[in-house]
C-alpha positions as CSV (number, residue, x, y, z in Angstrom):
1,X,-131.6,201.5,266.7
2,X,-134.5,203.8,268.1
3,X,-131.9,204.8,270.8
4,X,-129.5,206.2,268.2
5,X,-132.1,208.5,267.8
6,X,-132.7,209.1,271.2
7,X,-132.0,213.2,271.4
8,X,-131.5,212.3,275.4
9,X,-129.0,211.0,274.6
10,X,-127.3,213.1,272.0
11,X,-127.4,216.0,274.6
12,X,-125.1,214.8,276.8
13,X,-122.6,214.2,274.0
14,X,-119.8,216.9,275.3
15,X,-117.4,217.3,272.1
16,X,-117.1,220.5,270.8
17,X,-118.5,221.3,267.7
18,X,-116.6,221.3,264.4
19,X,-116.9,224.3,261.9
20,X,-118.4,222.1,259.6
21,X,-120.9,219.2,260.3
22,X,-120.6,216.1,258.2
23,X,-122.7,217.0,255.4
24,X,-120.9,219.8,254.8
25,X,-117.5,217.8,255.0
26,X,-118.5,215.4,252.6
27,X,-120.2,217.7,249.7
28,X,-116.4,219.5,249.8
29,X,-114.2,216.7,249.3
30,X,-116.3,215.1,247.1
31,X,-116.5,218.3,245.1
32,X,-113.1,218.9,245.6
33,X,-112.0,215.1,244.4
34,X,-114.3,215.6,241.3
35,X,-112.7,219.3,240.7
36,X,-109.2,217.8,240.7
37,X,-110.3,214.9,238.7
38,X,-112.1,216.5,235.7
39,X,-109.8,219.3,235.9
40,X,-106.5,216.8,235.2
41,X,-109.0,215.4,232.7
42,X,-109.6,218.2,230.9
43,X,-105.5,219.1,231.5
44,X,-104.7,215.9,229.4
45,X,-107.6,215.8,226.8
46,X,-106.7,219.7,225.7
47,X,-102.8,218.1,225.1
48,X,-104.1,215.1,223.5
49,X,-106.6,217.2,221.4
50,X,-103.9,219.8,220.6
51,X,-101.5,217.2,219.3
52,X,-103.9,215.5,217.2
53,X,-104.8,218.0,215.2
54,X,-102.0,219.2,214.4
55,X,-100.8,215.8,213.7
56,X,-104.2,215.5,211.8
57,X,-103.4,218.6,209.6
58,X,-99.3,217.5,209.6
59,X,-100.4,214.3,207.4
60,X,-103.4,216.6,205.9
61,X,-100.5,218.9,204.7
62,X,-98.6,216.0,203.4
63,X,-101.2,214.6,201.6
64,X,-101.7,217.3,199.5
65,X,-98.1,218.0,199.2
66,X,-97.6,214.3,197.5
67,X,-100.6,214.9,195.1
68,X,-99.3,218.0,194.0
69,X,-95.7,216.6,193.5
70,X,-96.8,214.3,191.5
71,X,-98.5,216.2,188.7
72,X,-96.9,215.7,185.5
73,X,-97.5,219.1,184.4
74,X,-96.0,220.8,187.2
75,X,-92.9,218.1,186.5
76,X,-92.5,219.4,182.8
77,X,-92.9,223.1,183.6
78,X,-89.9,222.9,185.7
79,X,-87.9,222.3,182.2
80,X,-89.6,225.8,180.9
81,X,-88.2,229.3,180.8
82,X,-91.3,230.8,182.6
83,X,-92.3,227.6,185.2
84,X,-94.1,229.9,187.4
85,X,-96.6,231.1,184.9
86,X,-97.7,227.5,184.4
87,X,-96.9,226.3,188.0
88,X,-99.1,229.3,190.1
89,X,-102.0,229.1,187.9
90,X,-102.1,225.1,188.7
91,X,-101.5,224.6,192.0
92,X,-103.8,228.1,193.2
93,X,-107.2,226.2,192.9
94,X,-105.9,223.1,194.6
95,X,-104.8,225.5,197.3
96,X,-108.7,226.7,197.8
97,X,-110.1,223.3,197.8
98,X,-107.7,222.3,200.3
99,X,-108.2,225.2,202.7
100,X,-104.8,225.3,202.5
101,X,-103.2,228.4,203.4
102,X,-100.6,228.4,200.9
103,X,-98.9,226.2,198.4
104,X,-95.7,226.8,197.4
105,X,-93.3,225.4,194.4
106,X,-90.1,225.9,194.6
107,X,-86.6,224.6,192.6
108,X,-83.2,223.1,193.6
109,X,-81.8,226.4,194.9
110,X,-85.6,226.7,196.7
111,X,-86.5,230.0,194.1
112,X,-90.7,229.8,194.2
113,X,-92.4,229.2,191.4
114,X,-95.8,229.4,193.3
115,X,-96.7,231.3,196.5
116,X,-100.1,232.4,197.6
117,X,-99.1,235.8,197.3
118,X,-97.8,236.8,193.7
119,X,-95.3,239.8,195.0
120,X,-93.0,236.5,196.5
121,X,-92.9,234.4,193.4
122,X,-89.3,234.6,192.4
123,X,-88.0,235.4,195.4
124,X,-85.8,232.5,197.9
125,X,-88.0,230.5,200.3
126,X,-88.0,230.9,204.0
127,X,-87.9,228.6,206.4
128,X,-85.2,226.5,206.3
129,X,-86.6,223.0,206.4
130,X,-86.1,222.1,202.8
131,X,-83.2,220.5,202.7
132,X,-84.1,216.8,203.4
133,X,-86.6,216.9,200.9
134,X,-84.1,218.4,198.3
135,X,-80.9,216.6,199.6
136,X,-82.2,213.4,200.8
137,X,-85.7,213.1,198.5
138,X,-87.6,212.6,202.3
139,X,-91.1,213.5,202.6
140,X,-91.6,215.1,205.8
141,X,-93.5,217.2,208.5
142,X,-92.1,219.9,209.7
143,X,-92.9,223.1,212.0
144,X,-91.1,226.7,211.2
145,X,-91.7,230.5,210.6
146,X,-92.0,231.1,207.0
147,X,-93.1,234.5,205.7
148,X,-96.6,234.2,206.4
149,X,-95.6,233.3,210.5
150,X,-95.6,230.1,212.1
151,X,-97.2,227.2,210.2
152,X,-97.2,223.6,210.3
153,X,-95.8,222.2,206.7
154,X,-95.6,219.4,204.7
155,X,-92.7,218.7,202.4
156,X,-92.4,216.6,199.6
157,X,-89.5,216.6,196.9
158,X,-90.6,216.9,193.3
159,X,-89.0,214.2,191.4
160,X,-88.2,213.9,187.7
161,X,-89.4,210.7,185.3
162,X,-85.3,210.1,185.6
163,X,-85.6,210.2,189.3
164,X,-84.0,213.2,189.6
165,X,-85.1,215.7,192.9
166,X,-85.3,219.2,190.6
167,X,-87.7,221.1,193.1
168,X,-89.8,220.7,196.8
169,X,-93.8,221.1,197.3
170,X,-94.4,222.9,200.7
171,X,-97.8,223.0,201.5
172,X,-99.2,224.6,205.2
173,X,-101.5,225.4,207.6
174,X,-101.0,228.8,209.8
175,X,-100.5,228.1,213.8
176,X,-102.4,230.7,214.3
177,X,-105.8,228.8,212.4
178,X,-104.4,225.4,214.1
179,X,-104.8,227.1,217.5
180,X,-107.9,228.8,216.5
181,X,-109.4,225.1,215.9
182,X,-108.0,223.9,218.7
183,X,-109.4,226.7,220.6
184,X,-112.7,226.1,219.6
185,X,-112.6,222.6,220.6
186,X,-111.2,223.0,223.6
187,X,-113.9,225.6,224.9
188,X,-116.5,222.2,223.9
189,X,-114.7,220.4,226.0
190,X,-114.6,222.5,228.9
191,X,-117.7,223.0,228.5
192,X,-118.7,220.0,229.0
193,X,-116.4,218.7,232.1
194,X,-117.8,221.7,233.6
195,X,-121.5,220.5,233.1
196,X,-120.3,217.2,234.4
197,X,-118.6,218.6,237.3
198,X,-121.9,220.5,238.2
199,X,-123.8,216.8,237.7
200,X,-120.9,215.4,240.3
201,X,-121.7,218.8,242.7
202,X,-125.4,217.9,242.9
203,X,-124.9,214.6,243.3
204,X,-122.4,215.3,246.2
205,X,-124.8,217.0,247.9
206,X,-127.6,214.0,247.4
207,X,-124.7,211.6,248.7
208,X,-123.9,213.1,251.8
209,X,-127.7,213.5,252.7
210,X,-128.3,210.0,252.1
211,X,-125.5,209.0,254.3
212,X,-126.7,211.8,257.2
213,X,-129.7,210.1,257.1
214,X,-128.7,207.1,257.5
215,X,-126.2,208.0,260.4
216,X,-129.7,209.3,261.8
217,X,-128.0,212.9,261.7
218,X,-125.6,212.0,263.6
219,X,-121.8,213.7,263.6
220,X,-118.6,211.3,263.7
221,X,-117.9,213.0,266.8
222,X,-121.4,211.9,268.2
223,X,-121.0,208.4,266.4
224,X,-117.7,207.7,268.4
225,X,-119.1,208.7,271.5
226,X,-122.2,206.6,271.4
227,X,-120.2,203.7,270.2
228,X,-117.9,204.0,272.8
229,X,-120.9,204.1,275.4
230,X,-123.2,201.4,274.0
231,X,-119.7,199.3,273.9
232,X,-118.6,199.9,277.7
233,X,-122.6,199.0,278.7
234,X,-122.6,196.0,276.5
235,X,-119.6,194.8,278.2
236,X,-120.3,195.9,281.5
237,X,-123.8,193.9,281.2
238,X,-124.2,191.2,283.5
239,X,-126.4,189.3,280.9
240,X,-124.3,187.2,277.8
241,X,-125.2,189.3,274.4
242,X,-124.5,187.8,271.5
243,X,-126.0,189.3,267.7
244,X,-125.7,187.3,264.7
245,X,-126.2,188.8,261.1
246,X,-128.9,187.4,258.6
247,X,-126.9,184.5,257.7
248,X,-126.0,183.2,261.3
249,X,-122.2,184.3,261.5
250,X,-121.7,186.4,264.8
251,X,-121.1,189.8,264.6
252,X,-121.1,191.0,268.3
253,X,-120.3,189.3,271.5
254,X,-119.9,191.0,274.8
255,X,-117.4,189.8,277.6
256,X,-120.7,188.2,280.0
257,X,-121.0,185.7,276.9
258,X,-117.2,185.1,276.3
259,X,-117.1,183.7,279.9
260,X,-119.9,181.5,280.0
261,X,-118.7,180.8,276.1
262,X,-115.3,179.7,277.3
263,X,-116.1,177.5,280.5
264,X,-117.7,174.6,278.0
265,X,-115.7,172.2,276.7
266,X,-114.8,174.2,272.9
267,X,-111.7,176.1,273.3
268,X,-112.2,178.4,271.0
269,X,-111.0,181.5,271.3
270,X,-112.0,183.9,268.8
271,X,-116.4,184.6,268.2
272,X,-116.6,187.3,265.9
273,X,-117.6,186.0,261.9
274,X,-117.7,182.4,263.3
275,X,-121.5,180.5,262.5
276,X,-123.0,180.8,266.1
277,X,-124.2,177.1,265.5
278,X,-119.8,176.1,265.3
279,X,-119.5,178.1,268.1
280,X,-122.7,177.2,269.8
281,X,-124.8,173.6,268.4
282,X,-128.1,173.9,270.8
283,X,-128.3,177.5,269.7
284,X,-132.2,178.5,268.4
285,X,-131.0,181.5,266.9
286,X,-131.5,180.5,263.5
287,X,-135.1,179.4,263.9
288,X,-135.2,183.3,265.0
289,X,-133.8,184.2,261.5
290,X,-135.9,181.7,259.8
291,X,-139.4,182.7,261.2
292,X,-138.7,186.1,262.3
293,X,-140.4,185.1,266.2
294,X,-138.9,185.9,269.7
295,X,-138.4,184.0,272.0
296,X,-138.5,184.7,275.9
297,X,-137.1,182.7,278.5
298,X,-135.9,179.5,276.8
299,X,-133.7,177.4,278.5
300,X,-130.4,176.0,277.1
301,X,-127.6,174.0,277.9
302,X,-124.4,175.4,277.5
303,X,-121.3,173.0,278.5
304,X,-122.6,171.8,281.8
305,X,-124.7,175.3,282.8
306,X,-128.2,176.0,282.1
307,X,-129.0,178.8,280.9
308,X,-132.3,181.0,280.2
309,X,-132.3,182.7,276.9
310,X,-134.5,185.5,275.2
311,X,-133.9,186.0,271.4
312,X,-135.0,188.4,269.3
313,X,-135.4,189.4,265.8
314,X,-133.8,192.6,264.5
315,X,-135.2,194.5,261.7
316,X,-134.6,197.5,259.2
317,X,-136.5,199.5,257.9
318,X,-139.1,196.2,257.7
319,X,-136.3,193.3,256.4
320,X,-134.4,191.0,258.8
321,X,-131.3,191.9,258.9
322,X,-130.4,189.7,262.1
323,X,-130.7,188.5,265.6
324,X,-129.7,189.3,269.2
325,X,-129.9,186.4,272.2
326,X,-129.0,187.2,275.7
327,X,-129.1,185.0,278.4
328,X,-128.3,184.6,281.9
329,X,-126.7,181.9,283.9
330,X,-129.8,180.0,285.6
331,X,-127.8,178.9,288.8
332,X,-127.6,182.6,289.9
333,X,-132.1,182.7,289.2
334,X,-131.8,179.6,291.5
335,X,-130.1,180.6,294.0
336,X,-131.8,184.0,294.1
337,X,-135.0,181.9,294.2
338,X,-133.9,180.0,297.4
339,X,-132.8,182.4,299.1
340,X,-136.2,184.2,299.0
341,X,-137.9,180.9,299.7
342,X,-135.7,180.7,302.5
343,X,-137.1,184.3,304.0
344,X,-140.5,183.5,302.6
345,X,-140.3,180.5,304.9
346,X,-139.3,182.3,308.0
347,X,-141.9,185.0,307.3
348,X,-144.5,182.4,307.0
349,X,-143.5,180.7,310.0
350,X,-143.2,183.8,312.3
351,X,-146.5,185.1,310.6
352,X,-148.5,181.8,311.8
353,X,-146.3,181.6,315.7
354,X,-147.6,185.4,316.1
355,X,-151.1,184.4,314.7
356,X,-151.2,181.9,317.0
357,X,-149.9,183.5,320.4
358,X,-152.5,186.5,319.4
359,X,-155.2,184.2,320.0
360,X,-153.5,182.7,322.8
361,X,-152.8,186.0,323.9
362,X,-156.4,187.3,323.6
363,X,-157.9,184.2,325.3
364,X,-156.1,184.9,328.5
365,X,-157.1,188.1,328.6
366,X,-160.5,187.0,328.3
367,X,-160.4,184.8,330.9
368,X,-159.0,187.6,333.4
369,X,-161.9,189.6,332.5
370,X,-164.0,187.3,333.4
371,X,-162.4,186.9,336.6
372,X,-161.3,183.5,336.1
373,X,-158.2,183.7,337.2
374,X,-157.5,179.6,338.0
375,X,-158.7,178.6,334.3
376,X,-156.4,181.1,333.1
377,X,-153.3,179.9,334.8
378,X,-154.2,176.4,333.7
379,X,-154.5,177.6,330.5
380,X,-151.1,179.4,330.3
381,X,-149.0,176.8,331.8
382,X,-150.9,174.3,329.8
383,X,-149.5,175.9,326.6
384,X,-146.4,176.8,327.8
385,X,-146.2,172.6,328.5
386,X,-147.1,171.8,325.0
387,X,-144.4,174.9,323.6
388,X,-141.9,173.2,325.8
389,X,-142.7,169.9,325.1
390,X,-142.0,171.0,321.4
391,X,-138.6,173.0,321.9
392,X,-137.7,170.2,324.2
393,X,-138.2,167.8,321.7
394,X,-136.5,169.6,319.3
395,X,-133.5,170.5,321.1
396,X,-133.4,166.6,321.8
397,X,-133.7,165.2,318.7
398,X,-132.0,168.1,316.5
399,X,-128.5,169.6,316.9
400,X,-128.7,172.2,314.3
401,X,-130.7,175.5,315.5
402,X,-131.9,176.3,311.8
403,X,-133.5,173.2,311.4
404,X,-135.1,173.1,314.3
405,X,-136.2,176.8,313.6
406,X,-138.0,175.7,310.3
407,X,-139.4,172.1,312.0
408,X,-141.1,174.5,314.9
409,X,-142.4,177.5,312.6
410,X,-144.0,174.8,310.4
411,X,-145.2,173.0,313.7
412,X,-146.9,176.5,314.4
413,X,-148.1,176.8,310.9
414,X,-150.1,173.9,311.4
415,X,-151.6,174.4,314.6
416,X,-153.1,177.4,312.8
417,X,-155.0,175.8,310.3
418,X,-156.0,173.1,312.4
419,X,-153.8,170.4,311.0
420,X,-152.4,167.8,313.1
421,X,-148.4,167.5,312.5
422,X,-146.5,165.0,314.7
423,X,-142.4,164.4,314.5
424,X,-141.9,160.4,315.1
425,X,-140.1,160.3,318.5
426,X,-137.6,157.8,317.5
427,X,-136.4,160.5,314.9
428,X,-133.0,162.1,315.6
429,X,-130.5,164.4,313.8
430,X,-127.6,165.2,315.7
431,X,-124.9,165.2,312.7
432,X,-123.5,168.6,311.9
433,X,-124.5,170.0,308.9
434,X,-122.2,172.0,306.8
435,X,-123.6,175.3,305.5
436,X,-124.5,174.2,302.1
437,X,-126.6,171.5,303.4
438,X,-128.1,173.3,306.3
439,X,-129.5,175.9,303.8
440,X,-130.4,173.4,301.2
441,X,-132.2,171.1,303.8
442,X,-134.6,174.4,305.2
443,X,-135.2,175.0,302.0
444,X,-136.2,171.4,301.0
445,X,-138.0,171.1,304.5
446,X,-140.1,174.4,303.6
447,X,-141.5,173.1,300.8
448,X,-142.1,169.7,301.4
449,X,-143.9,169.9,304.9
450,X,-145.5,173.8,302.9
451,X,-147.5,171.2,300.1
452,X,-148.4,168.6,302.8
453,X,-150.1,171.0,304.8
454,X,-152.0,172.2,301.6
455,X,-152.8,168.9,300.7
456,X,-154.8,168.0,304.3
457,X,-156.3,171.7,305.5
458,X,-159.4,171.4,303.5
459,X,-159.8,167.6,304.4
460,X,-162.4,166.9,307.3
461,X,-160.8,167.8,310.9
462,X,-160.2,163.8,311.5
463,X,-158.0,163.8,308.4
464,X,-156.1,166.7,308.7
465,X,-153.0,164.3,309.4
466,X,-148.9,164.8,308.8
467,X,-146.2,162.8,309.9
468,X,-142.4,163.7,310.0
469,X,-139.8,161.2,310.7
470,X,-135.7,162.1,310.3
471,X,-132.9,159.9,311.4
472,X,-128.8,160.3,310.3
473,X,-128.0,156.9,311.1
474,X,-125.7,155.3,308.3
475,X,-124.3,157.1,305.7
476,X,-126.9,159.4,304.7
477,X,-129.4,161.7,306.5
478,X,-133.3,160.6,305.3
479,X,-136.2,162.8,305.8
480,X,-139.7,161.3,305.8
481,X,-142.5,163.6,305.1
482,X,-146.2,162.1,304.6
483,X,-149.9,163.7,304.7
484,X,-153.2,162.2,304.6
485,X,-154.3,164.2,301.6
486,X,-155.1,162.7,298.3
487,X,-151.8,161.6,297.6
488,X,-150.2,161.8,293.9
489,X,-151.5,159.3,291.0
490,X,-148.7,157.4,289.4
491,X,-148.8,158.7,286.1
492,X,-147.9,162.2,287.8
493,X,-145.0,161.1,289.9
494,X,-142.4,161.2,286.8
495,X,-143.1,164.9,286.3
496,X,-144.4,166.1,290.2
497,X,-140.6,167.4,290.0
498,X,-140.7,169.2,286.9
499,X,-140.9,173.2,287.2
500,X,-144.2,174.3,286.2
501,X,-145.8,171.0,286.7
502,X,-148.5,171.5,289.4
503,X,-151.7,169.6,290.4
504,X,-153.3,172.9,292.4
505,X,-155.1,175.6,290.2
506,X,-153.6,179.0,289.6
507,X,-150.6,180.7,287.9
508,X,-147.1,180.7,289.4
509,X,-147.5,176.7,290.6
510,X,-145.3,174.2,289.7
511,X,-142.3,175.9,291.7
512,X,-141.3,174.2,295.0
513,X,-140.9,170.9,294.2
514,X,-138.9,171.8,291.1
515,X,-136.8,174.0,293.6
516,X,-136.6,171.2,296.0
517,X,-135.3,168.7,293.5
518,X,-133.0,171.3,292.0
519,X,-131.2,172.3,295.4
520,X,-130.9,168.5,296.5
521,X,-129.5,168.0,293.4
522,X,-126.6,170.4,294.2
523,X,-125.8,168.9,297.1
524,X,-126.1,165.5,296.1
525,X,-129.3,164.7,297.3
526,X,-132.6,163.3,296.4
527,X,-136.1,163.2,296.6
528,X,-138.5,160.7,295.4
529,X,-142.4,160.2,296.2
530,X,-144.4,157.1,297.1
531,X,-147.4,155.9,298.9
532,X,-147.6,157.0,302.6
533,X,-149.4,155.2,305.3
534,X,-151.6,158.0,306.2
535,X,-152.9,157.8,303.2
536,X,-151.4,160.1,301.0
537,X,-148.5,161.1,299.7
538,X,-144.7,160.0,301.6
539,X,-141.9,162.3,300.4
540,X,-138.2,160.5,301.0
541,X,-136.0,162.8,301.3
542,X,-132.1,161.3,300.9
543,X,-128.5,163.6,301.9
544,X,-125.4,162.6,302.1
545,X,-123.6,162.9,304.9
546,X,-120.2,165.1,304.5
C-alpha cells in the first residue's frame, strides 16, 4: 500500500487532467442527487399538504353546516313571515366561533335568510351548487365562486320534522385564506428541506474527503493506471503470488501461480473466492492469519514440485486484513545452484593447477640461478613424467574429457595441500555419458572428492590419504570415494544428506552433499556412505547407465 503513495510513481501517470478532480465530482452529484430528491419531496408534500387542508376545512365546513341544519329554531323560523330576522341573528355567532367566513341560510327557491353581509339577505344565492342538497337532500362538498370569490363550501339541506327539504345551509371558507394557510405551511416546509439539503451539502463534502483519503488522493484516472501497472507486473513476475483475505478465500492470483497451480493433480480451474486450503491443503497461510508472523523461505510441496515460499502478513491501518505468499519453483534454485558449483569447481581446480605450476615455475628458476642447470632439467622432466603419467592415466581409464577435467583439477588440488590422492588402476570409465549425467557426475565428483580433502588436510602428513576407484562394468556406473579423516558416526549418516546438515563449523554448510544427493536423484542415482578402509569415510556413488 505504501507504493500507492509513492509520488514516483504518480508522476509518470500521463492522462490529462480533468476539470474537476474527484472530490469535486463527488460533492456535485451527491449535492445534485439530494437537490433533486428533496426538491420532488418538497414537490409532493406541498400537493399532499394543499389537499389536506382543504379537505380538512371541506369536512370542517360540513360539520358546521350539519349542526346548523339541525337547529330546531332555525327549522321553525322557516314557517314565519320574517325567517331572516330570527335566522341571521342565530347563525352570526356560530359563524365567529367557527372562523367561518360566512354562513348562509337560504330556502327552496335558495332566497337567503342569513348572509354575513346584511345588504344580501333577501337577495338569490350564487353559486350554483345547491341543487343536490335541495333536490336530492345530499350533503356535500363543493368548490365555486359565490359573491364573496372563490370558497370551498359545505352543503347540507335543512329538513323539516315531516322530512320535508324546505331550505340548504352553506357554510365556507375563502380560497384566498385556504391558500394563505397553505402558504404558510408550505414556507415551513421549505424551510426545512432546505436546512436538510444544506445538512446533505456538508455532509457531501465530508463524504468525498473520506473516500479521497482513502484512495490516498488518488484520481480514477491515476487509480486505473496504477491498477493496470501493478496488474501487468504481477503477471509478468516470475515468482507465483497468491493473496488471501482475513478469512483464507483467495483474492488475487497471478499467472506464475496458475501454472505451477495447474501442473498438480486438482484440475481446477477457477482460484479467485475459493479457500486457498481447497485449492491448496499443505498451504501455511492460515497460520499467517492466525498469528500474524512471516515466514521466509519455507519449503512446500506442491503436486510433485518443491517449492520455497515466503508469506507475509498484510495490515491496515494496524488490523489484519490478509496475507500474500509467493514462491518460487525450487528446481530452477537447484539448478542455478549446480551450475555455479559447476564453475566454482573449475575455478577451484584451475586456481590450485596455477598455484601449483607457480611454485614449480619459481623452483626452476631458482635452480637456473643457481647455475644448476642438470638438477633443473631433472626436475622439469621429472614433473612433466608425473603430469603425464596423470593425463595418461586419465585418458586411459576415462573416455569423457569433463570427467577427466574435474578427476585432474582435484588431483592438483590435492597436491597443493599436501594430500595424497590416488585413482585405483583397475578403475575404468569408458561408457559415454549423456549430457545430463556428465554434468550431474562433475558436480557429484566436485563435492564428494571437495569434503574428502577437507576431511584429511589437517590430519598428520602420514594420514593425509584418498582413494578413488570408478568402474562401468554391469548395468550401472559406481564411484568410490574414501579419505582417511575421521569418518562419519552412525547416528549422523541418516541426515549427512540433509541440506543444512553439516559436521564443520561455520554458516553456509550443510550444502554439497544435499546438492549431491539432490542431482543424483534427478538422474536416477544414488549416494550412500559407509566405513572406508582408510579409515574414514567411503562414499558409493551409484548411476545408471542410459
Amino acid at each position: 500500500m505504501s507504493s500507492i503513495q509513492d509520488n514516483n510513481s504518480r508522476k509518470y501517470l500521463t492522462q490529462p487532467k480533468t476539470k474537476l478532480n474527484l472530490k469535486m465530482k463527488m460533492t456535485f452529484l451527491i449535492v445534485l442527487l439530494i437537490i433533486g430528491m428533496f426538491a420532488i419531496m418538497g414537490v409532493f408534500l406541498q400537493y399532499f399538504l394543499s389537499d389536506t387542508l382543504e379537505a380538512q376545512l371541506g369536512e370542517r365546513a360540513l360539520s358546521v353546516a350539519e349542526s346548523v341544519a339541525h337547529i330546531p329554531e332555525l327549522k321553525e323560523a322557516f314557517y314565519l313571515d320574517e325567517p331572516a330576522e330570527v335566522i341571521q341573528p342565530l347563525v352570526a355567532p356560530i359563524r365567529k366561533a367557527t372562523k367561518a367566513e360566512f354562513i348562509v341560510v337560504g330556502n327552496l327557491q335558495e332566497i337567503r335568510y342569513a348572509h354575513p353581509i346584511p345588504e344580501q339577505i333577501g337577495r338569490k344565492m350564487v353559486g350554483e351548487d345547491n341543487d343536490r342538497a335541495l333536490l336530492h337532500g345530499e350533503s356535500y362538498v363543493s368548490k365555486a365562486t359565490g359573491s364573496l370569490g372563490q370558497s370551498i363550501r359545505g352543503k347540507v339541506p335543512v329538513v323539516s320534522d315531516q322530512g320535508e327539504v324546505i331550505g340548504v345551509v352553506s357554510v365556507g371558507f375563502l380560497n384566498d385564506d385556504v391558500q394563505s394557510i397553505i402558504h404558510h405551511y408550505s414556507r415551513e416546509l421549505w424551510l426545512v428541506l432546505i436546512a436538510i439539503v444544506g445538512v446533505g451539502v456538508i455532509g457531501a463534502i465530508f463524504i468525498a474527503h473520506y473516500i479521497k483519503k482513502l484512495l490516498f488522493g488518488l484520481e480514477p484516472e491515476e487509480i486505473s493506471h496504477l491498477l493496470l501497472q501493478k496488474e501487468t507486473i504481477l503477471q509478468s513476475t516470475h515468482e507465483g503470488i497468491i493473496a488471501v483475505n482475513k478469512d483464507g478465500a483467495i483474492t488475487m492470483i497471478n499467472a506464475a501461480a496458475k501454472r505451477l497451480l495447474r501442473n498438480r493433480e486438482s484440475k481446477t480451474e477457477e482460484f479467485i473466492g475459493k479457500p486457498i486450503l481447497d485449492v491448496l491443503p499443505t498451504s501455511k497461510l492460515h497460520e499467517v492469519l492466525e498469528h500474524g508472523v512471516s515466514q521466509y523461505n519455507k519449503e512446500l510441496l506442491v503436486g510433485n514440485d518443491v517449492v520455497l515460499v515466503n508469506r507475509v502478513p498484510i495490515y491496515y491501518q494496524e488490523t489484519l486484513i490478509g496475507a500474500v505468499s509467493t514462491f518460487r519453483n525450487k528446481t530452477e534454485i537447484e539448478n542455478l545452484t549446480k551450475e555455479l558449483t559447476r564453475v566454482s569447481q573449475y575455478a577451484d581446480a584451475l586456481r590450485a593447477q596455477t598455484h601449483e605450476f607457480s611454485n614449480k615455475m619459481y623452483t626452476i628458476l631458482g635452480l637456473i640461478q643457481l647455475e644448476r642447470n642438470d638438477e633443473a632439467v631433472d626436475f622439469i622432466r621429472r614433473e612433466s613424467n608425473i603430469q603425464q603419467k596423470w593425463i595418461r592415466l586419465l585418458v586411459e581409464k576415462v573416455s569423457d574429457p569433463m570427467v577427466s577435467a574435474i578427476l585432474l583439477g582435484k588431483v592438483n588440488q590435492a597436491n597443493e595441500q599436501k594430500v595424497r590422492l590416488s585413482i585405483d588402476p583397475d578403475s575404468q570409465l569408458t561408457h559415454r555419458l549423456p549430457n545430463t549425467e556428465r554434468d550431474a557426475l562433475v558436480t557429484v565428483l566436485g563435492n564428494v572428492i571437495e569434503n574428502a580433502i577437507d576431511a584429511v588436510k589437517m590430519n598428520p602428513d602420514s594420514k593425509r590419504e584418498v582413494s578413488i576407484f570408478f568402474t562401468d562394468l554391469g548395468d550401472e556406473i559406481l564411484f568410490e570415494i574414501e579419505d582417511s579423516g575421521q569418518g562419519v558416526p552412525s547416528d549422523m549418516t541418516l541426515n549427512i544428506f540433509n541440506q543444512g546438515f553439516s559436521t564443520k563449523e561455520g554458516f553456509h554448510r550443510g550444502i554439497g552433499l544435499a546438492l549431491t544427493k539432490q542431482v543424483l536423484k534427478d538422474i536416477g542415482g544414488e549416494i550412500l556412505v559407509e566405513d572406508g578402509e582408510l579409515g574414514g569415510a567411503c562414499f558409493v556413488i551409484t548411476i545408471p547407465k542410459r
